[in-house]
C-alpha positions in Angstrom: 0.0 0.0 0.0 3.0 2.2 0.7 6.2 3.0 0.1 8.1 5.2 2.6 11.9 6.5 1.1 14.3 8.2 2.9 17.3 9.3 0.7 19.8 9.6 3.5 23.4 11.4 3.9 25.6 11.8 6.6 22.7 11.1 9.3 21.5 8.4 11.9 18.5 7.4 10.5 17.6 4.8 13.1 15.4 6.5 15.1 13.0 8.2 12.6 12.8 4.7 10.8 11.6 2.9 14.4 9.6 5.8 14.9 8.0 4.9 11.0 8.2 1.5 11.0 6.0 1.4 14.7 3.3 4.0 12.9 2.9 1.7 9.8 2.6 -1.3 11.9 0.3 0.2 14.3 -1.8 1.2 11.2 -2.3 -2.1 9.7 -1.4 -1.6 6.4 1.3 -3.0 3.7 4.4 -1.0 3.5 8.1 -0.8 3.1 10.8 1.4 3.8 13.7 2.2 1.6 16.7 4.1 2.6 18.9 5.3 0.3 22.7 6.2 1.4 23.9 8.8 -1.1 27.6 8.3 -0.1 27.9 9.2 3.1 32.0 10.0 3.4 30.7 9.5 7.9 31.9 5.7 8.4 30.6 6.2 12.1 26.9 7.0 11.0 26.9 4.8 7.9 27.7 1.7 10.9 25.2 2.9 12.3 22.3 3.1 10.0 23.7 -0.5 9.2 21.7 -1.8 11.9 18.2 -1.1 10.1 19.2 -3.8 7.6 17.9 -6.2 10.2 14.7 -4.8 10.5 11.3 -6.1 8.8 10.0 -4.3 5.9 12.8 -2.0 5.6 15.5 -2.2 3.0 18.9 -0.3 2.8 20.7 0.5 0.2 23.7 2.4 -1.2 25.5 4.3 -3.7 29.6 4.2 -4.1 29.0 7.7 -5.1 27.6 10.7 -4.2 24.6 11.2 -6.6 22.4 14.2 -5.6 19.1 14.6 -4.5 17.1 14.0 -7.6 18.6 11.1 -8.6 18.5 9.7 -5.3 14.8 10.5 -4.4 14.7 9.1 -8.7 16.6 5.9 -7.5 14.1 5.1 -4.8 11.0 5.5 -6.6 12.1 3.2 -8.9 12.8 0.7 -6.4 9.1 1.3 -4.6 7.0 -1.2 -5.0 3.5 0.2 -4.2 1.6 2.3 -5.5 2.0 5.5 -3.2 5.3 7.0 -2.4 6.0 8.8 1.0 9.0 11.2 0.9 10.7 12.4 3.5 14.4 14.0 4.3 16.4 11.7 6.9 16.9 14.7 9.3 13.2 14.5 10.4 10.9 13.4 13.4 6.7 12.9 13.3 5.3 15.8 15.2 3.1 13.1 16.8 1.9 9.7 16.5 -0.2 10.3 14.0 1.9 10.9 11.0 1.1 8.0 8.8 -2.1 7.7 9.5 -3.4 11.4 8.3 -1.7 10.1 4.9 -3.6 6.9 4.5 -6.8 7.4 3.1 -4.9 9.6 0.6 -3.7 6.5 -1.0 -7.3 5.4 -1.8 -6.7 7.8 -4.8 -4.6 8.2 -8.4 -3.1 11.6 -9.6 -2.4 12.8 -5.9 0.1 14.7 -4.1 -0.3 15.7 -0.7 2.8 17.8 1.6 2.1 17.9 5.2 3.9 20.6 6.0 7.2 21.4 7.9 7.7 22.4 11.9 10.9 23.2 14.2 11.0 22.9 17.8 10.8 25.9 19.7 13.7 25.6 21.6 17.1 27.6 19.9 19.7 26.0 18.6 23.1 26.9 18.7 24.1 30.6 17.5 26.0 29.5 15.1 22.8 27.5 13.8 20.6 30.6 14.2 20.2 31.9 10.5 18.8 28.3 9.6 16.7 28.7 12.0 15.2 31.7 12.1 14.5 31.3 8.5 13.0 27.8 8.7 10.6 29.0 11.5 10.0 32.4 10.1 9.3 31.2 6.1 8.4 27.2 6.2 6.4 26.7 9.5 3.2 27.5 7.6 -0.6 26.2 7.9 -1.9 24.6 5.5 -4.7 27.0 4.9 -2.0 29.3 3.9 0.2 26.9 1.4 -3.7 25.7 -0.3 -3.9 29.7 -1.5 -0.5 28.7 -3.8 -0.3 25.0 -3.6 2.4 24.3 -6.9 4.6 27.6 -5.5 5.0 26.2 -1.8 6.0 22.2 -2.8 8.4 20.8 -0.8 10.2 17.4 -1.3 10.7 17.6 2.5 7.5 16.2 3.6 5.1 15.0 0.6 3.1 11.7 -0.7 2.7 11.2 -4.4 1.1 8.6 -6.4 3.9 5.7 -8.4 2.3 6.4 -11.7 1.7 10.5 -11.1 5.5 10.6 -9.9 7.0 8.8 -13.4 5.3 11.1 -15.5 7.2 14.1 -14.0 10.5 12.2 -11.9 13.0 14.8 -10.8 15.0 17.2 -12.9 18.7 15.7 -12.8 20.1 19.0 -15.0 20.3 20.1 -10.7 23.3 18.5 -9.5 23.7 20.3 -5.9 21.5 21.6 -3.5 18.4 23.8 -4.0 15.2 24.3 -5.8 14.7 20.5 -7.7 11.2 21.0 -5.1 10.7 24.0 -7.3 11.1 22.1 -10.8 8.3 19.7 -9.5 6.4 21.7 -8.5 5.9 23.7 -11.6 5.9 20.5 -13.4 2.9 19.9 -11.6 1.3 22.4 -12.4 2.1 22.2 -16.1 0.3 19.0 -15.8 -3.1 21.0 -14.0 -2.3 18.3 -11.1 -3.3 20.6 -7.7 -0.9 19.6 -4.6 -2.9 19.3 -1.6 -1.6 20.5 1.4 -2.5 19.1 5.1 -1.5 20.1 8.7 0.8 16.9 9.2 4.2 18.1 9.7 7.3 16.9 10.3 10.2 18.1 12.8 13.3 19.2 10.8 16.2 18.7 13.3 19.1 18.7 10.9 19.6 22.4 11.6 22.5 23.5 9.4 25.4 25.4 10.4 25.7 29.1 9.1 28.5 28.5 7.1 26.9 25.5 6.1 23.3 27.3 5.3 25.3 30.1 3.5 27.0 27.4 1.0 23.6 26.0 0.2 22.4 29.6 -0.1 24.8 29.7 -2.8 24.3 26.6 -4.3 20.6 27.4 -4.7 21.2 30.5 -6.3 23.6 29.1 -8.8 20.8 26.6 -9.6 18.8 29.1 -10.6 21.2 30.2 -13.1 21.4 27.0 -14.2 17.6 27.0 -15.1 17.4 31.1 -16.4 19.9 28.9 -18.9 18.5 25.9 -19.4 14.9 25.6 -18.7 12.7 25.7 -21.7 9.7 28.4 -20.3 11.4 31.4 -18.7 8.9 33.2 -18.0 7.0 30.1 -15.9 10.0 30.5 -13.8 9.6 34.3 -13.6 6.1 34.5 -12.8 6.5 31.0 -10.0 9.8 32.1 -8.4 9.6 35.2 -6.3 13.3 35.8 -6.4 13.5 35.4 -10.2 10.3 38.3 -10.4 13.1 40.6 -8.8 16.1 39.6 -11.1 13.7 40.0 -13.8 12.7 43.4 -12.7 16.5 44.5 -12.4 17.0 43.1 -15.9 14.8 44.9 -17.6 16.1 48.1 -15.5 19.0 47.5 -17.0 20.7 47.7 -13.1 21.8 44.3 -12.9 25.3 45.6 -12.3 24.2 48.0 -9.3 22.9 44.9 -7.8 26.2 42.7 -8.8 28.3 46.0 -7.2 26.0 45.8 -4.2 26.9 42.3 -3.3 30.7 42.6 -3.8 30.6 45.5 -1.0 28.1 44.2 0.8 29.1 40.2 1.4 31.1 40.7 4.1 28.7 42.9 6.2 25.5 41.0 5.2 27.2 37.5 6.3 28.6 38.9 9.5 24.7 39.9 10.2 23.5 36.5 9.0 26.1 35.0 11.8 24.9 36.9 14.7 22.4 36.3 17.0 19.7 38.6 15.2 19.9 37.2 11.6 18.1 39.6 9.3 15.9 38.0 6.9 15.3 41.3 4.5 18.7 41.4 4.1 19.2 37.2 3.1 16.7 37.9 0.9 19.2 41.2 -0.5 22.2 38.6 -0.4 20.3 36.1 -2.7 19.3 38.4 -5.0 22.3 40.3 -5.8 24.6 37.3 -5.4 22.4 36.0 -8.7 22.5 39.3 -10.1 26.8 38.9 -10.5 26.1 35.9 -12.0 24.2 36.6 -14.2 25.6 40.1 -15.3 27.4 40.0 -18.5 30.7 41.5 -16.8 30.8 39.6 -14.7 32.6 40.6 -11.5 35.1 38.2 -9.7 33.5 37.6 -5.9 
């Protein structure tokens, strides 16, 4: 009846699969549970996740080498063998005990997709974890009355059911090798394909707070993705009229003061990441370092940073 898959790197996974693996069970209903280790270089917590080989119903398996997200969440689908696939990111905990059963009678039905959402603990975490945060709790911890006004534009791969035959006709973009914004591709792919995302109030904890340096990196990452589609992807102006920060660009471009904005990061970065550090990370500002950090990318002179 279901298929549960947990791409997993550099993470214990053992908990969040006993938590799984006692909802399914207590539910009554056929599943599995496939975990996916995209090349985790920690020997400690790959050992560790070992362990879940022994357990029923649940299946691990690796790859020799690092492959990405899409192609691992790509990988796993096509190992599924039920009809409904339940995504979710390793660095995640059920809110409550009720996770898998709010998903069930979901997979009564074809041509679904349902996210249940995305919650952090209230408790800080360290400061040097604070701009994750802040922004995760401030930007993602959203009702789902609020995601149903823009269902396609606030997909997440986080936390999200599909249907096996729905998910084959779209699969995950590959073109995006590192982190940032494959959630995005689907989600307009979806929409493409008039297929509405319905979202419910069944969160999941994301614990896997990233470091600032770390957030920054994938910051960057994201940004460079979206390069990668201004470049690549075949309707441009889908993008611009789905992607908030692309609306922006696209306003500077046709201002013709993409290089003010290119200038305005390279005097900028160091000042805006030293906020981003501190204990009051401003989220205006990220929002001014994403912007103009695609803005140098993009700008025909472009201007070593």
């Amino acid at each position: 009846m279901l298929s549960i898959l947990i791409p997993i790197y550099n993470y214990d996974a053992r908990e969040l699969v006993r938590t799984l693996h006692k909802q399914a069970s207590q539910a009554n209903i056929e599943f599995e549970i496939l975990l996916l280790d995209d090349a985790s270089e920690n020997t400690d917590l790959r050992a560790n996740n070992q362990i879940l080989k022994n357990t029923p119903n649940v299946t691990l398996l690796e790859l020799p080498t690092k492959a990405g997200r899409s192609v691992a969440r790509n990988f796993l689908a096509g190992q599924a063998k039920y009809r409904h696939l339940l995504f979710l990111d390793c660095d995640s905990e059920p809110v409550d005990d009720l996770y898998i059963q709010r998903y069930i009678p979901f997979c009564e039905k074809e041509n679904i997709v349902v996210c249940g959402g995305t919650a952090y603990k209230k408790e800080k975490p360290p400061k040097n974890c604070y701009l994750r945060w802040v922004y995760g709790t401030k930007c993602e911890t959203t009702k789902a009355a609020e995601r149903n006004l823009r269902p396609n534009s606030r997909f997440s791969t986080f936390n999200f059911l599909i249907s096996k035959d729905l998910f084959w006709s779209i699969r995950f973009n590959e073109l995006l090798k590192n982190y940032g914004h494959e959630d995005t591709l689907f989600g307009l792919e979806l929409k493409k394909r008039n297929i509405a995302i319905t979202h419910i109030d069944n969160p999941l904890y994301h614990l896997g707070i990233d470091t600032n340096e770390e957030y920054l990196q994938k910051t960057r990452q994201g940004v460079e993705n979206l390069k990668i589609l201004l470049e690549q992807y075949p309707d441009k102006q889908m993008l611009i009229d789905n992607i908030r920060l692309l609306k922006y660009y696209h306003k500077l471009e046709i201002t013709h003061t993409l290089f003010l904005a290119a200038l305005f990061f390279y005097i900028f970065k160091s000042p805006m990441e030293s906020n981003f550090k501190g204990k009051h990370p401003s989220l205006t500002l990220f929002n001014l370092y994403k912007i103009s950090y695609l803005s140098g990318l993009n700008f025909k002179k472009k201007i070593e940073i």
